[in-house]
N, C-alpha and C positions, 0 to 999 in steps of 0.2 A: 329455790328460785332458779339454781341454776338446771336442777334435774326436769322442773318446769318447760323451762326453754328446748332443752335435748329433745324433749316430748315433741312441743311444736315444730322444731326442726324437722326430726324424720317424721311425722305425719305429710309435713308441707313437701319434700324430701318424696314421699309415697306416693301422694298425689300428682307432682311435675310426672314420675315414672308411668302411674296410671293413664294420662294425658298423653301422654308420647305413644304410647302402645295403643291406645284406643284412636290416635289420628294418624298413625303410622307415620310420624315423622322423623322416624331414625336417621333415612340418608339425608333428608336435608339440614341435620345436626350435623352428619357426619361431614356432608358439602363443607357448613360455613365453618367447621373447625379447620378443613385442609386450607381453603380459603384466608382464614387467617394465619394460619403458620404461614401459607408462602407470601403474605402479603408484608408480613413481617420480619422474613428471613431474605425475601429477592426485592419486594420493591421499596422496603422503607429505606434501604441504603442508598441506592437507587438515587433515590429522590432525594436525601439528604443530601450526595455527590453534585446533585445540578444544583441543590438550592446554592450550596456554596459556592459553583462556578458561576450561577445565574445572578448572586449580590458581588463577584468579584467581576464580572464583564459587563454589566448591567447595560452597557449600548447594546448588545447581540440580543439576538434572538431567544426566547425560552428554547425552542426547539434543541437550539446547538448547544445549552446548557444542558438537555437532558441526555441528547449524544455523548459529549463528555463525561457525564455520572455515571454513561453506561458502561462506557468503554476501561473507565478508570476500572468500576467493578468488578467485570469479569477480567480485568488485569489484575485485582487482587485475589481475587478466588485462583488462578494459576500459581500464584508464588506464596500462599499461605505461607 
């Protein structure tokens, strides 16, 4: 069963590789992988920092919440 599956894996596994070289879609794998790491590494914090200052001042503006998360941010990246 399970040596079954192995099979179907790397055929299926064969096939995605086949498919990417026959559309050339390498760099736009390569794009949405960088794309995700920084969106993950710069803006999810980011945005976490306003959501918290945006439910703790909730009269303000989103705006000035998102300045906040920013600033806070790159205040923490300085002092690791």
């Amino acid at each position: 069963m399970r040596y079954e599956a192995g099979i179907e894996l790397s055929e299926a596994i064969i096939y995605l590789i086949n498919k990417i070289q026959e559309f050339n879609i390498l760099g736009l794998i390569i794009s949405f992988i960088a794309i995700i790491i920084i969106g993950n590494f710069l803006l999810y914090p980011i945005g976490e920092a306003a959501l918290i200052y945006g439910v703790k001042d909730h009269e303000k503006a989103n705006s000035s919440a998102i300045g906040k998360g920013t600033r806070k941010f790159f205040m923490m990246l300085e002092f690791s």
